[in-house]
matplotlib code that plots the C-alpha trace (Angstrom):
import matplotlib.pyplot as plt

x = [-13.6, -14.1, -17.4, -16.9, -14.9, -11.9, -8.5, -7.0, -9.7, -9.1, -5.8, -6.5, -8.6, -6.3, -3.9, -6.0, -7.1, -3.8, -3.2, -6.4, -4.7, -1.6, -3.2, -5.0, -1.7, 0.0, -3.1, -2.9, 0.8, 0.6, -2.0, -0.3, 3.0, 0.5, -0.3, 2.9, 4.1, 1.8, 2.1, -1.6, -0.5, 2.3, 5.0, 5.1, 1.1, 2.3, -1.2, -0.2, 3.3, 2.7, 0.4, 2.6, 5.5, 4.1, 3.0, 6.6, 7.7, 5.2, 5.6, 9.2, 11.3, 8.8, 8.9, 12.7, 13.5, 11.0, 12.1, 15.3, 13.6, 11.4, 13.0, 10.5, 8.9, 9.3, 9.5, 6.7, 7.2, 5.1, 6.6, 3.6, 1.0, 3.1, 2.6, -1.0, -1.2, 0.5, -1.0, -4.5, -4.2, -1.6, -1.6, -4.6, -6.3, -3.5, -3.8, -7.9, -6.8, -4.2, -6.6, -8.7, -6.2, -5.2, -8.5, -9.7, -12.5, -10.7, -9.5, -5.7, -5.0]
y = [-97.8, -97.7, -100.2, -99.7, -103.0, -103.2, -104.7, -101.4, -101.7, -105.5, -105.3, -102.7, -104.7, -107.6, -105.5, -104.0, -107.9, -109.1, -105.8, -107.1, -110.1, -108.9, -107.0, -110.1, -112.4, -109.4, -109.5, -113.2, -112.8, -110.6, -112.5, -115.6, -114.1, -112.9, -116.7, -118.0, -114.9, -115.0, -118.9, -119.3, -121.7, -123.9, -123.7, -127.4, -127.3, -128.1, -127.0, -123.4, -123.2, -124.1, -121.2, -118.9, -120.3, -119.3, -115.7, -115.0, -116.2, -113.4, -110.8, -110.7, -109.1, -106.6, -105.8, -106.0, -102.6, -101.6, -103.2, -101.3, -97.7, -98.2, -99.8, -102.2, -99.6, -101.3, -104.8, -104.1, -104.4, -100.9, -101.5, -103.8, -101.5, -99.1, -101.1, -101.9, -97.9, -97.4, -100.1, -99.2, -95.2, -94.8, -97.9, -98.8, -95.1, -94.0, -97.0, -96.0, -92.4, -93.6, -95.2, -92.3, -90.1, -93.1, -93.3, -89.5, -90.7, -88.6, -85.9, -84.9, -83.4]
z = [-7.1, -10.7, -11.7, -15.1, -17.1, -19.4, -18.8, -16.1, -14.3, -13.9, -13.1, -10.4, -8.8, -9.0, -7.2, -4.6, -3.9, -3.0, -1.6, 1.4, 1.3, 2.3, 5.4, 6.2, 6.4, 8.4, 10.8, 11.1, 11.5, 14.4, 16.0, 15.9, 17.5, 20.0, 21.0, 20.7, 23.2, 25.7, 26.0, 24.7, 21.6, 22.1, 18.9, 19.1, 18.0, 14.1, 12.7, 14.3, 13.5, 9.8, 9.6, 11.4, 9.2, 6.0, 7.6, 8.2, 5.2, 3.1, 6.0, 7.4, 3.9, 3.4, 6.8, 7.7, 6.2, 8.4, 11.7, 11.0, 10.7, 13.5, 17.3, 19.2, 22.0, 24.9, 23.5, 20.8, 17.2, 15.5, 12.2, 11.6, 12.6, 10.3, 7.5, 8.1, 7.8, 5.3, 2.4, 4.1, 4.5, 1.8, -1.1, -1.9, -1.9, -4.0, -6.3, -6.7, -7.6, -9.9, -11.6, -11.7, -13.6, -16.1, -17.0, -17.0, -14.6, -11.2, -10.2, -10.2, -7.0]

ax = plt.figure().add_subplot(projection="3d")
ax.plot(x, y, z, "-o")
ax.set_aspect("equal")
plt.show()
């Protein structure tokens, strides 16, 4: 990461922030489907549902096309753990080096 200021770096760091957000609502997500499958957390508990509510709401369109690339193997959803690998192995490294080359401070290949 680039520690220097001005307005690119700003807004890659803006982008890289909701980026770890992202992962954090997919985490919370996953965790939450966990509960409600293995009859840990009831769905009626509204405090719980809410949460996992909103989670679905962020996570399920971005990972639709994803569900439809990738079958459940035996009965569990990878397209999650996909995703995670992607934004975290793929996104956000790219992003850095991105910014790297925009600002001369990196190298290209």
């Amino acid at each position: 990461m680039d520690s220097n200021g001005g307005l690119l770096a700003i807004l890659f760091r803006l982008v890289d922030t909701v980026i770890g957000l992202f992962i954090v609502v997919l985490i919370v997500y996953v965790v939450i489907s966990w509960l409600f499958a293995f009859d840990i957390v009831s769905r009626r508990n509204g405090f719980v549902n809410a949460i996992f509510e909103f989670t679905r709401r962020l996570c399920d369109p971005i990972l639709r096309p994803l569900r439809r690339l990738i079958p459940p193997i035996g009965g569990v959803d990878l397209s999650v753990l996909v995703l995670l690998l992607v934004l975290q192995g793929l996104v956000r490294p790219g992003l850095w080096w991105l910014h790297g080359v925009l600002t001369g401070n990196g190298p290209v290949l």
